[in-house]
VOVEX-39939 format. One record per residue: x, y, z of N, C-alpha, C, CB in turn; residue number from 1. Coordinates in Angstrom, 1 decimal. Atoms other than C-alpha are relative to their C-alpha. Glycine has a CB too. Example, Ala and Ser with C-alpha at 12.3 -4.5 7.8 and 13.67 -1.06 7.14 Angstrom:
! VOVEX-39939
     n_px     n_py     n_pz    ca_px    ca_py    ca_pz     c_px     c_py     c_pz    cb_px    cb_py    cb_pz     k
      0.9     -1.2      0.0     12.3     -4.5      7.8      0.9      1.2      0.0     -1.0      0.0      1.2     1
     -0.9     -1.1      0.0     13.7     -1.1      7.1     -0.8      1.1      0.8      0.4      0.5     -1.4     2
//
This chain:
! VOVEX-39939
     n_px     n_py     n_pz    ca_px    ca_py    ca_pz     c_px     c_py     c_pz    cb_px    cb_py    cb_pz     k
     -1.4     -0.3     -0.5    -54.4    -26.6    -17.0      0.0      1.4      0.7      1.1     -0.1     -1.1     1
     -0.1     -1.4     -0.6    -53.6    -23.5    -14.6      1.4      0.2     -0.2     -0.6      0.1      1.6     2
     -1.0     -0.5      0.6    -51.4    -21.2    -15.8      0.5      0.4      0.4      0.1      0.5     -0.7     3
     -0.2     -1.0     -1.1    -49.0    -19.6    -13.9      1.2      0.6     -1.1      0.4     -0.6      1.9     4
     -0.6     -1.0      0.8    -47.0    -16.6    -15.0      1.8     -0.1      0.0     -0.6      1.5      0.6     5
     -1.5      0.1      0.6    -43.5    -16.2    -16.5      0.9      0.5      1.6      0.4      1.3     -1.6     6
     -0.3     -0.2     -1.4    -42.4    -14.9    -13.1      0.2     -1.4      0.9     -1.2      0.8      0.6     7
      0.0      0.9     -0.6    -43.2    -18.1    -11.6      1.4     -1.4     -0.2     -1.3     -0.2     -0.2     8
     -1.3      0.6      0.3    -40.4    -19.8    -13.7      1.3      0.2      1.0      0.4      0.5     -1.4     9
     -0.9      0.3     -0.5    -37.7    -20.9    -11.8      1.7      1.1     -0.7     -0.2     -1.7     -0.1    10
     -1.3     -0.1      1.0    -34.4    -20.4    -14.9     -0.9      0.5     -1.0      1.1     -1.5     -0.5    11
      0.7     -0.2      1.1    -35.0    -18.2    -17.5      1.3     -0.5     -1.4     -0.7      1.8      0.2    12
     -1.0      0.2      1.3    -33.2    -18.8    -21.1      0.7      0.9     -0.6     -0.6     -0.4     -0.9    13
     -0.2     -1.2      0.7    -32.0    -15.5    -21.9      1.6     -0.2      0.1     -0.7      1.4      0.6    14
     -1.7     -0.6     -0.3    -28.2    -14.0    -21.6      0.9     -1.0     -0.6      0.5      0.2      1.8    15
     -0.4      0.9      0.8    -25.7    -16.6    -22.2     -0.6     -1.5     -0.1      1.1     -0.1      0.2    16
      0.6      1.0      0.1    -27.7    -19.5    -22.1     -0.5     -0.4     -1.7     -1.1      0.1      1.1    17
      0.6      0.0      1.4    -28.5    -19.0    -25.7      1.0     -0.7     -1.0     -0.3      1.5     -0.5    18
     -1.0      0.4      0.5    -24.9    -19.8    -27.0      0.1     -1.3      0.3      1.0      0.8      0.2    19
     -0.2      1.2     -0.3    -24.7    -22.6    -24.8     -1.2     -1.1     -0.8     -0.1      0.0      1.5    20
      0.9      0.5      0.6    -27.6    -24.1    -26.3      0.2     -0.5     -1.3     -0.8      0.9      0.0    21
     -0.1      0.2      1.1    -26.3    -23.7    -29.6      1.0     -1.0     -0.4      0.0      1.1     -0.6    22
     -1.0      0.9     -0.4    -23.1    -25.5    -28.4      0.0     -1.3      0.0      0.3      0.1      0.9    23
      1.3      1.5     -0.4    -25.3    -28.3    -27.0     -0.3     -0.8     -1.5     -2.1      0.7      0.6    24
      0.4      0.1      0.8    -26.7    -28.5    -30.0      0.6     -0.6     -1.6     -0.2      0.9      0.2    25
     -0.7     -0.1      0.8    -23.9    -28.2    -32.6      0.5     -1.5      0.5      0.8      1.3     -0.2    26
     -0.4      1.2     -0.4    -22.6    -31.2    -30.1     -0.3     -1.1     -0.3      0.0     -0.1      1.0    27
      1.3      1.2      0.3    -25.9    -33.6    -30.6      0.9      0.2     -1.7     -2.4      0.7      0.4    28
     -0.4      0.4      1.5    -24.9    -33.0    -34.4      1.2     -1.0     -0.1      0.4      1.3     -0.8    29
     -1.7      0.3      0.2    -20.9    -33.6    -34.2     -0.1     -1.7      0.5      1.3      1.1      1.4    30
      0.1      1.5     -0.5    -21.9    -37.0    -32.1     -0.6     -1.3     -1.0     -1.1      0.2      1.1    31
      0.4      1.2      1.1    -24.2    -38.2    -34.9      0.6     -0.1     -0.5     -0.8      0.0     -0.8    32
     -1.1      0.0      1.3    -21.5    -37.5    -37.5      1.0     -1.1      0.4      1.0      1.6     -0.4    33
     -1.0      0.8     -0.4    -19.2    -39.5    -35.4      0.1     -1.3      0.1      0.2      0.4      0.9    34
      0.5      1.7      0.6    -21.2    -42.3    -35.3     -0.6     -0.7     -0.9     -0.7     -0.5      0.6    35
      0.1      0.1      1.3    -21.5    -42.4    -38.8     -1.6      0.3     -0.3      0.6     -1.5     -0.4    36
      1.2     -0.2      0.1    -25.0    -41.1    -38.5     -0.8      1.4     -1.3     -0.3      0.3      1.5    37
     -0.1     -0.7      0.7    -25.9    -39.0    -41.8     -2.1      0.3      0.0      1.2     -0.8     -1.4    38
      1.3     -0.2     -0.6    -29.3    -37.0    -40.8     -0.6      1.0     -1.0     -0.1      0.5      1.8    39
      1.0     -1.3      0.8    -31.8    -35.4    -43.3     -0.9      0.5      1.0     -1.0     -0.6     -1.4    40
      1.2     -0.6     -0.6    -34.2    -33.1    -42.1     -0.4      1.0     -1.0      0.1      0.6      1.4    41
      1.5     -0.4      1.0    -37.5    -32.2    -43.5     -0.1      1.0      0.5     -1.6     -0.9      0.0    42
      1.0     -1.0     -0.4    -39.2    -29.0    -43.1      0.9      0.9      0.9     -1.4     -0.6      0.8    43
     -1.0     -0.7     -1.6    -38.1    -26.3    -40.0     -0.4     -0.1      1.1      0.3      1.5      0.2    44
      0.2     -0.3     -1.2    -38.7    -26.2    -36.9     -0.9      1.3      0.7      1.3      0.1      0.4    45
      1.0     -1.7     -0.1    -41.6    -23.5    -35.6      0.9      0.4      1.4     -2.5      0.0      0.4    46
     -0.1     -0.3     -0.6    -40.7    -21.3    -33.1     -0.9     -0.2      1.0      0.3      0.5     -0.4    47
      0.8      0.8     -1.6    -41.9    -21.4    -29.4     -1.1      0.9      0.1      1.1      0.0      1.9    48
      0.9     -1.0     -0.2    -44.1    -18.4    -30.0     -1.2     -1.0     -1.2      0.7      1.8     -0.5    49
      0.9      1.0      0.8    -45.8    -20.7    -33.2     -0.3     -1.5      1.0      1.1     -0.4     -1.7    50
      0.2      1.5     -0.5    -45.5    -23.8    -31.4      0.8     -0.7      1.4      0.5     -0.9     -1.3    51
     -1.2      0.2     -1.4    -44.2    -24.3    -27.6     -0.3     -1.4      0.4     -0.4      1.1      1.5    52
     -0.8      1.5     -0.5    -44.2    -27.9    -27.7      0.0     -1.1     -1.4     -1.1     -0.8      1.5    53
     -0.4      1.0      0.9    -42.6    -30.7    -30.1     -0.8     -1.5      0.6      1.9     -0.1     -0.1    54
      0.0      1.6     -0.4    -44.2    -33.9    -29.8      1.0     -0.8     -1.2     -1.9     -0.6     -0.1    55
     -0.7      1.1      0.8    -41.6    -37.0    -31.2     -0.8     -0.9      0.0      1.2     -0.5      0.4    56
     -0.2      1.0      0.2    -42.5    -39.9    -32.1      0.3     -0.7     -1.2     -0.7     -0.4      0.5    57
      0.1      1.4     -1.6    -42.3    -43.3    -32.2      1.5      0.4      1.4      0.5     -2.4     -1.1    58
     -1.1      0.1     -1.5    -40.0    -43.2    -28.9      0.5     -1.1     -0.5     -0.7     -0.2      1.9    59
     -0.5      1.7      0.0    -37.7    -46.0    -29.6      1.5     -0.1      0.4     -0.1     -0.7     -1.6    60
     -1.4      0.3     -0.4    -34.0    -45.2    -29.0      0.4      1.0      0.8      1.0     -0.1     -1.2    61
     -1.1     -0.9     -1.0    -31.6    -43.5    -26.3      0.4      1.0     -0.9      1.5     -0.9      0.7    62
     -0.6     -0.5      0.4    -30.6    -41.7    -29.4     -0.9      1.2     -0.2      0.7     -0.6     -0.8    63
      1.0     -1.0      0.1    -33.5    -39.3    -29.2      0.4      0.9      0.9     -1.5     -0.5      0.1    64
     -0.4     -1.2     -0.8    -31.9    -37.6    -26.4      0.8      1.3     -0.8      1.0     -0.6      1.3    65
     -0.9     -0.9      0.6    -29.4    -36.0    -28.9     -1.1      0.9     -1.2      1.4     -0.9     -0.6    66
      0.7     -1.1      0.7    -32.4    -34.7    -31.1     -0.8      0.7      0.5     -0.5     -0.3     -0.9    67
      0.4     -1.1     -1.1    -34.0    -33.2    -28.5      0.5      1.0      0.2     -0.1     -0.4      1.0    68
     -0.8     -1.1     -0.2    -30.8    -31.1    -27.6      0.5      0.7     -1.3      1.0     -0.4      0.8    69
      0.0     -0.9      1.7    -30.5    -30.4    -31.7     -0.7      0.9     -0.3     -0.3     -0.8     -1.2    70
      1.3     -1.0      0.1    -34.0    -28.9    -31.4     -0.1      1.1      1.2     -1.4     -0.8     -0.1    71
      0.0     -1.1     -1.3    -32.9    -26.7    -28.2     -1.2     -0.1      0.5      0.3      1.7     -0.3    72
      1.1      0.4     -1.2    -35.4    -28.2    -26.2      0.1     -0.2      1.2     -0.6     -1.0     -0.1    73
     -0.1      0.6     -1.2    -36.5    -28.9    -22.9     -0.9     -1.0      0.4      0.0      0.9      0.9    74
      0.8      1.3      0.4    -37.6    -32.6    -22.8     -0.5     -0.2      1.0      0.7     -1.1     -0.5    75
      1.0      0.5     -0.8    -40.0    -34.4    -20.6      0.5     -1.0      0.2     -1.4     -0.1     -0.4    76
     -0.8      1.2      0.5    -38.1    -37.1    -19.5     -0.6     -0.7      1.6      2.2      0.2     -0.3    77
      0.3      0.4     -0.6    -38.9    -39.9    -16.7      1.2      0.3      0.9     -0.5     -1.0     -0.3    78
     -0.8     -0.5     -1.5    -37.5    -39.2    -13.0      1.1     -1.5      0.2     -1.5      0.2      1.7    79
     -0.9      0.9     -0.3    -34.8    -42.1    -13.1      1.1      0.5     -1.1     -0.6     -1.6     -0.1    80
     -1.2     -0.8      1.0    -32.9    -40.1    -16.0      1.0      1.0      0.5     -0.6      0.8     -0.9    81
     -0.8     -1.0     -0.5    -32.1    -37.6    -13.4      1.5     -0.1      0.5     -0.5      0.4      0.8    82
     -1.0      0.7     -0.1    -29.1    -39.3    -12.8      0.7     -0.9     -0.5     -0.1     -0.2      0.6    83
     -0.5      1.0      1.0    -28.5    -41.0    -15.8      1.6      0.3     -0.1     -0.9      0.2     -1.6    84
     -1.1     -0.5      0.2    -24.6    -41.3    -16.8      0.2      0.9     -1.1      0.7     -0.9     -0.2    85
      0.0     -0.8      0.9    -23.5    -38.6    -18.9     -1.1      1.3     -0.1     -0.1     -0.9     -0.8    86
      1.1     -0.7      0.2    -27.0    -37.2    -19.5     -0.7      1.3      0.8     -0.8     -0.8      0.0    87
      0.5     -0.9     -1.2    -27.9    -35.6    -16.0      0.0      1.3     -0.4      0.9      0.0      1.1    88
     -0.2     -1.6     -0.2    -26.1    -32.2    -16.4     -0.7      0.5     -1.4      1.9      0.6      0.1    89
      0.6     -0.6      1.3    -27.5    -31.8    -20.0     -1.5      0.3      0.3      0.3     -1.0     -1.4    90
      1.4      0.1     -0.2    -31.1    -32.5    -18.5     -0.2      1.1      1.3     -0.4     -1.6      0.4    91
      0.2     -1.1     -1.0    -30.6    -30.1    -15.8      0.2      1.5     -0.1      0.6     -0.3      0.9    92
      0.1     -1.3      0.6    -29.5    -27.4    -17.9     -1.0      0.6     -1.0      1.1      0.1     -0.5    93
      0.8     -0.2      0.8    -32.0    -27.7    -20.4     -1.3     -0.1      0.7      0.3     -0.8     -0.9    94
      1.4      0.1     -0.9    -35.1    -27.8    -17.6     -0.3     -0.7     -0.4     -1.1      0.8      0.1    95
      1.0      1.2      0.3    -36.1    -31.1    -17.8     -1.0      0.1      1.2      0.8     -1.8     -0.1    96
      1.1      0.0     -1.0    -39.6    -31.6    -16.2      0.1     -1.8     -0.1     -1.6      1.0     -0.6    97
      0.0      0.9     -0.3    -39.2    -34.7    -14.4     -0.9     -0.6      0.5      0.7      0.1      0.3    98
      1.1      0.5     -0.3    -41.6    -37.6    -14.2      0.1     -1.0      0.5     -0.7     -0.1     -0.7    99
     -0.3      1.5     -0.2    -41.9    -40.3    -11.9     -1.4     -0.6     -0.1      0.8     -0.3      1.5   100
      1.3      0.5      0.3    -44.6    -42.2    -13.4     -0.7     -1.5      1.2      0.3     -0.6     -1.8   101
      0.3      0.2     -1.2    -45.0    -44.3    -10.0     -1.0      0.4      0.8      0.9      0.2      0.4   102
      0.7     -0.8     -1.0    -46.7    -41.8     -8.5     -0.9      0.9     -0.6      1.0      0.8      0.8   103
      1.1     -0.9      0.2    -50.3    -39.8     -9.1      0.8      1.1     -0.3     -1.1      0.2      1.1   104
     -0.9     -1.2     -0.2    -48.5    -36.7     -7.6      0.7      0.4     -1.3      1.1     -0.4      1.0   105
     -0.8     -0.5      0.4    -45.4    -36.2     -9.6     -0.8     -0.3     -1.2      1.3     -0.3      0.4   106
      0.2      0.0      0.8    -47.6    -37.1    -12.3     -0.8      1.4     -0.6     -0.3     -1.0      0.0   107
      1.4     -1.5     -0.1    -50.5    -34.1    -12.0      1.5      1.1      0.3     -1.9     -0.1      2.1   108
     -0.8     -1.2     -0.2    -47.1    -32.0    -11.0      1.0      0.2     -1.1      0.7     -0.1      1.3   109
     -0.6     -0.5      1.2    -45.4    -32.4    -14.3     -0.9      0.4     -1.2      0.9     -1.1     -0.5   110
      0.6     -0.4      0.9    -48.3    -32.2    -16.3     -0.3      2.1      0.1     -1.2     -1.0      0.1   111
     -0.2     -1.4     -0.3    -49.0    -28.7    -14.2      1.3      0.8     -0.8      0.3      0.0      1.6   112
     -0.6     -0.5      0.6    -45.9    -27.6    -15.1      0.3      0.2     -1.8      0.7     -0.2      0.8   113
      0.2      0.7      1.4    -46.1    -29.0    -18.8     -1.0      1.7     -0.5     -1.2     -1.9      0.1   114
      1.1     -0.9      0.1    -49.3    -26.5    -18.6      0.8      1.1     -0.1     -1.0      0.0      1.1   115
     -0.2     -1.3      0.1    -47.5    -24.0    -17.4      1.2      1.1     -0.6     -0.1      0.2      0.9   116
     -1.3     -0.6      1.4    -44.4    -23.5    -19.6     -0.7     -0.2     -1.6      1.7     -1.4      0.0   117
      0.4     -0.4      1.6    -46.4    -23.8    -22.8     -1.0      1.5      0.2     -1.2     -1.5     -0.9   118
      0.5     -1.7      0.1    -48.9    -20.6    -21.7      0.9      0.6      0.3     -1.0      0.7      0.9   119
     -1.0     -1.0     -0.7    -46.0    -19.1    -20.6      0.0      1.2     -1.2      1.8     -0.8      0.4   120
     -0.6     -1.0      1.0    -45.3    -15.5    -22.4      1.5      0.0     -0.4     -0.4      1.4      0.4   121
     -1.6     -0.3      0.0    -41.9    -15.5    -21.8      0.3     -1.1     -1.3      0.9     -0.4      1.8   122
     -0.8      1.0      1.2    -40.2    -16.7    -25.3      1.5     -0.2      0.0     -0.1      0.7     -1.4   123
     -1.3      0.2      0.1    -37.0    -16.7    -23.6      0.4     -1.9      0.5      0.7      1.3      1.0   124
     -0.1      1.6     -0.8    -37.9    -20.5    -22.1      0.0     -0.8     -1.5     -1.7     -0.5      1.5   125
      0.2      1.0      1.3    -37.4    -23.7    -24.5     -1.0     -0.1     -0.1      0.6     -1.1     -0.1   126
      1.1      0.9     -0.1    -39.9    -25.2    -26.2     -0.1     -1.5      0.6     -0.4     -0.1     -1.2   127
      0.7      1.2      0.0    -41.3    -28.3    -25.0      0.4     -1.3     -0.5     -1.0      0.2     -0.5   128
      0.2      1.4      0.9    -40.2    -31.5    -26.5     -0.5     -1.5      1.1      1.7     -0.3     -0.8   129
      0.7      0.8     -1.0    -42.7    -34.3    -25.3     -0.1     -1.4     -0.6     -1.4      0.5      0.4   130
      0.2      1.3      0.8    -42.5    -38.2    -26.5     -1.1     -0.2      0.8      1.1     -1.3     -0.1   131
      1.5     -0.1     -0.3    -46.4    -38.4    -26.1      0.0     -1.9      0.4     -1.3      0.8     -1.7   132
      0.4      1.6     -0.2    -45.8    -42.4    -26.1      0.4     -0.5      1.8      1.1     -1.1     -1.4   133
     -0.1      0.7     -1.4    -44.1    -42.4    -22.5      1.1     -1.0      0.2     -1.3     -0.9      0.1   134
     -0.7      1.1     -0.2    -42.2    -45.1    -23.2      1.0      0.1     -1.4     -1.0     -1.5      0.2   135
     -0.6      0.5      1.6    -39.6    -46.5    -26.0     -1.2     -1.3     -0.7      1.9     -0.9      0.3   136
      1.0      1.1      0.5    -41.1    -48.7    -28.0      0.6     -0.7     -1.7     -1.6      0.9     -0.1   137
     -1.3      0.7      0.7    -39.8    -51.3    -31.0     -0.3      0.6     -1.5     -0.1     -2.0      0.1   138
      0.2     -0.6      1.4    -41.3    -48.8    -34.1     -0.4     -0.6     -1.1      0.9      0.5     -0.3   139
      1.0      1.2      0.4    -43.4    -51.5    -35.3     -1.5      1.0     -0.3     -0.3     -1.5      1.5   140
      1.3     -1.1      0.1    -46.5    -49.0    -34.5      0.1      1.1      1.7     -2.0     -1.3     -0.1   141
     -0.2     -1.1     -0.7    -47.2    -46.3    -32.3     -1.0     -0.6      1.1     -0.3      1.5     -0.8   142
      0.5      0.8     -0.8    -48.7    -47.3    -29.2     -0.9      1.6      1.1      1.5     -1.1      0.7   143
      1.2     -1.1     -0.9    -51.7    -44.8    -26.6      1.1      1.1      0.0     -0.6     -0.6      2.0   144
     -0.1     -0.9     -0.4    -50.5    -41.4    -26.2     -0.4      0.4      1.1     -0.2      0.4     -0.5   145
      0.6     -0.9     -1.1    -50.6    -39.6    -22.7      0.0      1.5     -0.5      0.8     -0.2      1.5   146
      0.6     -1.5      0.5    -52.2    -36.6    -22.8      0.6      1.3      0.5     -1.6      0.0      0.5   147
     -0.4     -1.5     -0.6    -49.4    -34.2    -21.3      0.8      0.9     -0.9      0.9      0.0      1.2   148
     -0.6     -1.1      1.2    -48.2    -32.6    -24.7     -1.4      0.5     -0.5      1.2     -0.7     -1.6   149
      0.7     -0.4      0.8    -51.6    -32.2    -25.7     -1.1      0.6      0.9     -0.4     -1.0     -0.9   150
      0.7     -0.5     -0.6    -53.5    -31.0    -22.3      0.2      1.8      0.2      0.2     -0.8      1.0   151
      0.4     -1.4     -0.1    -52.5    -27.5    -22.3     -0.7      0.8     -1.5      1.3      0.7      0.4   152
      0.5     -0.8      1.5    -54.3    -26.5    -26.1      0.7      0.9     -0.7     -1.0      0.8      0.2   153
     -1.0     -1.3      0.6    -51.6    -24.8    -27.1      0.4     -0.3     -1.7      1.8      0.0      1.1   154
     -1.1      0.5      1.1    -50.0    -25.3    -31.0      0.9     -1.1      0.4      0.9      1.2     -0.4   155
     -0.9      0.8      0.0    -47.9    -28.4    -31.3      0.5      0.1     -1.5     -0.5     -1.2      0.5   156
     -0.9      0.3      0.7    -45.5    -29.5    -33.7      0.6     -1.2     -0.2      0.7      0.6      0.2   157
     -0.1      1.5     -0.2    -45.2    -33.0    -34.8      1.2     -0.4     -0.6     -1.2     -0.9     -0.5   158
     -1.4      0.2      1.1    -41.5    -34.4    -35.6      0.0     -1.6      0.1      1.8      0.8      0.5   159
     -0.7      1.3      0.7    -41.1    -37.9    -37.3      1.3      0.2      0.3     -0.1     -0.1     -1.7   160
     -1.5      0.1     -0.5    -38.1    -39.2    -36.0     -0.4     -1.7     -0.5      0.6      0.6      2.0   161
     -0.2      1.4      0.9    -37.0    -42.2    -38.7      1.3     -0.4     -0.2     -0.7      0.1     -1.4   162
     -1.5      0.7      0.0    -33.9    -45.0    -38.6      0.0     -0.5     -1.0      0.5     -1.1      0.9   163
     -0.5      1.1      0.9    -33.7    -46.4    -42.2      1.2     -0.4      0.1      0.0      0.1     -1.2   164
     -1.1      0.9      0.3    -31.8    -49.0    -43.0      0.5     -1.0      1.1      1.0      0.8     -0.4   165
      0.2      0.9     -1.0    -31.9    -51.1    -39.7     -1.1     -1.1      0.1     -0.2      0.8      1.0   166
      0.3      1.4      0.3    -33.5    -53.9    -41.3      0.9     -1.2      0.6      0.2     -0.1     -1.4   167
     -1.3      1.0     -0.4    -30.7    -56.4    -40.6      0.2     -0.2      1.2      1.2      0.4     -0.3   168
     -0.2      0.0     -1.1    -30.0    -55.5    -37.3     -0.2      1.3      0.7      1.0     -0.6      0.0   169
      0.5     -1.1     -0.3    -31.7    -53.0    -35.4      1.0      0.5      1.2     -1.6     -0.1      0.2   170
     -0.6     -0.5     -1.4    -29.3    -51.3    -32.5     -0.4      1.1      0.1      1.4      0.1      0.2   171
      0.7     -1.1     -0.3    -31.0    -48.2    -32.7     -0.9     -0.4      0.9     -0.5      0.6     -1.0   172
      1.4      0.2     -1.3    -34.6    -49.5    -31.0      0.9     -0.7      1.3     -1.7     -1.5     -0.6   173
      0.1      0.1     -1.8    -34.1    -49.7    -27.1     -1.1     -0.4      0.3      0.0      1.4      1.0   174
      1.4      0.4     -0.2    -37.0    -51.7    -25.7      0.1     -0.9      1.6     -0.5     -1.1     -1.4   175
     -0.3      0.5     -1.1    -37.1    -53.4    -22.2      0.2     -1.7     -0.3     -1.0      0.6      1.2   176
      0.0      1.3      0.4    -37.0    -56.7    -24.5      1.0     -0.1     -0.9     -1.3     -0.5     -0.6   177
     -0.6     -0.2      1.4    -34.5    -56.6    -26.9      1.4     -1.0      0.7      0.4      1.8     -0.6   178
     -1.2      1.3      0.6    -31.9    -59.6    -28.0      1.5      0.1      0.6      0.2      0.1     -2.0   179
     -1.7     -0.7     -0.6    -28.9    -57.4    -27.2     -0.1      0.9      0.5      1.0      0.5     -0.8   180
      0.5     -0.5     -1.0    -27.8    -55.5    -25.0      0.6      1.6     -0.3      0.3     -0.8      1.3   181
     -0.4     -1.2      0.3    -27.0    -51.7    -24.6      0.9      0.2     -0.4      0.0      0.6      0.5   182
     -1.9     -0.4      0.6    -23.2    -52.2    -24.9      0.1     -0.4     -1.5      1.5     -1.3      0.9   183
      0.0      0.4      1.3    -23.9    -53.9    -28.2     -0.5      0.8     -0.7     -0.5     -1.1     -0.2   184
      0.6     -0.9      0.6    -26.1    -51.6    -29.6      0.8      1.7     -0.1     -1.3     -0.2      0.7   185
     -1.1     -1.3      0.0    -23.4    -48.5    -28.8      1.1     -0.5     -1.1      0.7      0.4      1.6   186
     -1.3      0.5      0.7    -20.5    -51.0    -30.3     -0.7      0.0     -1.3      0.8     -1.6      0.5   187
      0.4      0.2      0.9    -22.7    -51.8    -33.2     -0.2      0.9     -1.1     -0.6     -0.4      0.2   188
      0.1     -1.3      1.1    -23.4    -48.1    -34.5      1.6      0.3      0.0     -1.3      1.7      0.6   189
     -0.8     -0.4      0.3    -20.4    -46.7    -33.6      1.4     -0.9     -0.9      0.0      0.6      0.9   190
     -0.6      0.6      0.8    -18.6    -49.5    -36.0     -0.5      0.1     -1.0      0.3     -0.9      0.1   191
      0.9      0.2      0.9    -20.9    -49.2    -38.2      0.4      1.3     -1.3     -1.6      0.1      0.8   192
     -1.1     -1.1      0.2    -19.3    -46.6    -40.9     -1.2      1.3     -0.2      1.4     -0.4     -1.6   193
      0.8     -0.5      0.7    -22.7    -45.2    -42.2     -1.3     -0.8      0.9      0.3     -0.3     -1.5   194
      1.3      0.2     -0.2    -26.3    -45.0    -40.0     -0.4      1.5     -0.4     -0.4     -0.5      1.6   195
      0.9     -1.1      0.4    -29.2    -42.7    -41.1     -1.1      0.0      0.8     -0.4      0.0     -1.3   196
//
């Protein structure tokens, strides 16, 4: 990977961008609570100087966007998101590095940058959060890893991201196959009085 220097960053994270962040953040929480989503977490979180990028997996639900912005990240998301409802302005504040997996190009140009926000010195930029799988997927098993959370050599940070209790009826996994459909899977949690 070629590194290029904190200078080269476009947005940096400093001044008030820090509060907003935490806002963001506190929001991703308030959302789970709302949809009866009651969330343990293990262990802490390293910093971006210990560890400047999160890999998640398994990838499996839309609802990973909100723990991404819990962990004040800046996620790796595919280039058709950029314009997702809702999502956009959160992905554009948070520097998403956008991928359109279509194309060589934008592919070698997100990994570049991938590269070059983890050497970065500057600890005022997020870390990294990267779903190494690419895709969602039905959390059955974990499926190839691409190699752009793990091409620059830097420290990672691996977060288990787990739905018990969606035995019965899973509306959490998102899959480009699945029984029901998105509207169901939104109606289903948020009736639901209690997900974990």
């Amino acid at each position: 990977c070629a590194a290029r220097t904190a200078s080269d960053m476009q947005v940096r994270w400093g001044g008030g961008g820090g509060m907003l962040v935490d806002w963001y953040s506190n929001m991703g929480m308030l959302i789970f609570w709302a949809a009866g989503f009651r969330i343990s977490i293990k262990g802490r979180q390293a910093s971006r100087s210990e560890a400047p990028i999160l890999v998640g997996a398994p990838h499996s639900s839309f609802l990973e966007a909100l723990i991404i912005y819990m962990c004040g990240c800046s996620p790796v998301s595919r280039y058709e998101n950029r314009t997702a409802f809702l999502i956009s302005a959160c992905q554009l504040f948070y520097q998403t590095i956008f991928v359109d997996r279509r194309t060589n190009e934008t592919r070698k140009r997100a990994l570049e940058e991938i590269c070059a926000r983890a050497h970065s010195s500057d600890n005022l930029l997020p870390q990294l959060f990267v779903c190494p799988e690419g895709t969602n997927t039905n959390r059955k098993a974990l499926i190839q890893f691409k190699i752009g959370a793990f091409a620059p050599g830097v420290p990672i940070q691996p977060v288990l991201i787990r739905y018990p209790g969606t035995e019965r009826i899973d509306a959490v996994t998102w899959t480009y196959n699945q029984s029901h459909s998105y509207i169901f899977s939104v109606w289903y949690l948020l009736s639901n009085p209690v997900n974990r």
